[in-house]
ZAMARGU-4260 file (C-alpha; in steps of 0.2 Angstrom, whole numbers, plus 5000, padded with zeros to 4 digits):
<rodrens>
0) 5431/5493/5500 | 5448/5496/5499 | 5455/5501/5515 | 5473/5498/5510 | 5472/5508/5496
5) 5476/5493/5484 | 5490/5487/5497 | 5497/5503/5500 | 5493/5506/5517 | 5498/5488/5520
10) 5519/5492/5516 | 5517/5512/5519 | 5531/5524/5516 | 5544/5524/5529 | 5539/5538/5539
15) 5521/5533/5540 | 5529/5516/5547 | 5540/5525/5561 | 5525/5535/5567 | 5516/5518/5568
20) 5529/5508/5576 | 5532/5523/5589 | 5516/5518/5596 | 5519/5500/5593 | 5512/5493/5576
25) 5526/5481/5577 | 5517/5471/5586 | 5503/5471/5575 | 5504/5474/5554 | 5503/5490/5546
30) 5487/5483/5536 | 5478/5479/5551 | 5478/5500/5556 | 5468/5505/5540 | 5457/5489/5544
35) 5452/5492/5560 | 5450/5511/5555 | 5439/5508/5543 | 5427/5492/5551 | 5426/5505/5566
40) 5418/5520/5557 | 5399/5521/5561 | 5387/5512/5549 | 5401/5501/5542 | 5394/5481/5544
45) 5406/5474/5531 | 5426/5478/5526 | 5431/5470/5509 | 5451/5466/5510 | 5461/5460/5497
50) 5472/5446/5501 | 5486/5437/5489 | 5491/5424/5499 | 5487/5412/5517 | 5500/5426/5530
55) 5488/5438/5525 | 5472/5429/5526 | 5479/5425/5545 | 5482/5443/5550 | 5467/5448/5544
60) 5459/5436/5556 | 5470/5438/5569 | 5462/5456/5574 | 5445/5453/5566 | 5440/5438/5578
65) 5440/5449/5592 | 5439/5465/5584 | 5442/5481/5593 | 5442/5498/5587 | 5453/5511/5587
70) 5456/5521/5603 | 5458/5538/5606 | 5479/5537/5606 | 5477/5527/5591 | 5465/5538/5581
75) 5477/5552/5586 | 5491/5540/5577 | 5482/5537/5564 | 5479/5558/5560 | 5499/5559/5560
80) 5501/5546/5548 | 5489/5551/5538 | 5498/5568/5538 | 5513/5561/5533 | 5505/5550/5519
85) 5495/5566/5513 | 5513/5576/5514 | 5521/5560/5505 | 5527/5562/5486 | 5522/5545/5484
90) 5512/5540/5467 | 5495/5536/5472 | 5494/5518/5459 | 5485/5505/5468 | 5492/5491/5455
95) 5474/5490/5448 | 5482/5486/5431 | 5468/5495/5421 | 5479/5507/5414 | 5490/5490/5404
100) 5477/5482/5394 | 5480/5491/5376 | 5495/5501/5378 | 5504/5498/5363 | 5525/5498/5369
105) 5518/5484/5382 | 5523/5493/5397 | 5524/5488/5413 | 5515/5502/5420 | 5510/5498/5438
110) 5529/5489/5443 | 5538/5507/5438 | 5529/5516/5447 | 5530/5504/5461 | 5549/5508/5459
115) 5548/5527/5460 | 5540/5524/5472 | 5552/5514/5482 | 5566/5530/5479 | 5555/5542/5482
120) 5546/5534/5496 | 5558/5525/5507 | 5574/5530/5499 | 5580/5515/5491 | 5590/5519/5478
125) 5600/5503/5473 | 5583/5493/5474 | 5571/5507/5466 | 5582/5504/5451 | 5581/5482/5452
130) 5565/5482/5453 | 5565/5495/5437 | 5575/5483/5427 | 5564/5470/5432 | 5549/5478/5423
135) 5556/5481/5409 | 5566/5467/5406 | 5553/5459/5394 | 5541/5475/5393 | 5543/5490/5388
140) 5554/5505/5394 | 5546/5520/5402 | 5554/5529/5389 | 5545/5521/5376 | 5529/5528/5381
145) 5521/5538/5365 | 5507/5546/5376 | 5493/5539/5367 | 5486/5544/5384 | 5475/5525/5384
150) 5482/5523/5401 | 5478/5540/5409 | 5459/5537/5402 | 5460/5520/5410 | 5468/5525/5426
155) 5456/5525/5440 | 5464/5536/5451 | 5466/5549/5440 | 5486/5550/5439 | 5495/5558/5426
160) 5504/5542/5420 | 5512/5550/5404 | 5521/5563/5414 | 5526/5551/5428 | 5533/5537/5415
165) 5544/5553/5410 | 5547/5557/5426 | 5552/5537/5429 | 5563/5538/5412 | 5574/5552/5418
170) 5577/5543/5433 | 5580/5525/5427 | 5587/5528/5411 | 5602/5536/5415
</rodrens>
């Protein structure tokens, strides 16, 4: 399960995608790379990947009908991008959602981090901060967060919401 990281892996930061496309993902997506990674580790007989629409029901197919694992040049690809990723200041939210139910300033927790992540992760400035304004345009601010810390116990990945939502504040709220 989960061999996107909750769709990260399928839209990575941009310098995960150049050391991919040097080797020519281009012609394949950047979700079927963490796909075929995982359905080509020994013992695995079954990979569980989310999909939200038909295009990527279709690239899934499109490399597991005649699936191939990784080959050695692509497994060396694979340990430079995940260097990058590891070296990446990226937030780590897989959009679960779990840390939202309860929070009492209704805030759109996952979509602001989704834009911090677009600055810090590919440099999008102008964008990081539209896809801000359109979380909180009928939710609450990041600023509003009174770190009742309901999301942090909810959060399965372990992040540091409160911090980060100040972090997110500071950066959007200018």
């Amino acid at each position: 399960m989960e061999p996107l990281k909750g769709g990260k892996l399928a839209n990575p930061p941009k310098k995960v995608r150049e050391i991919l496309d040097s080797y020519g993902a281009s012609k394949s997506s950047y979700a079927s790379w963490g796909i075929r990674f995982v359905a080509g580790l020994d013992g695995i007989i079954t990979v569980l990947s989310g999909m939200s629409n038909m295009g990527q029901m279709l690239d899934n197919i499109s490399y597991m009908r005649d699936f191939k694992p990784l080959n050695a040049a692509e497994h060396e690809i694979i340990r430079q991008a995940q260097a990058a990723m590891s070296g990446s200041n990226i937030i780590p939210c897989t959009n679960c959602h779990y840390c939202m139910p309860g929070c009492p300033k209704d805030i759109k927790i996952p979509d602001i981090l989704d834009a911090m992540n677009m600055r810090i992760g590919d440099g999008l400035i102008e964008e990081s901060q539209a896809a801000y304004n359109r979380a909180v345009a009928k939710h609450g601010c990041a600023s509003d967060c009174i770190e009742c810390g309901q999301c942090e116990r909810a959060c399965t990945q372990g992040i540091e919401v409160m911090s980060l939502l100040k972090d997110c504040a500071e950066t959007f709220e200018k």
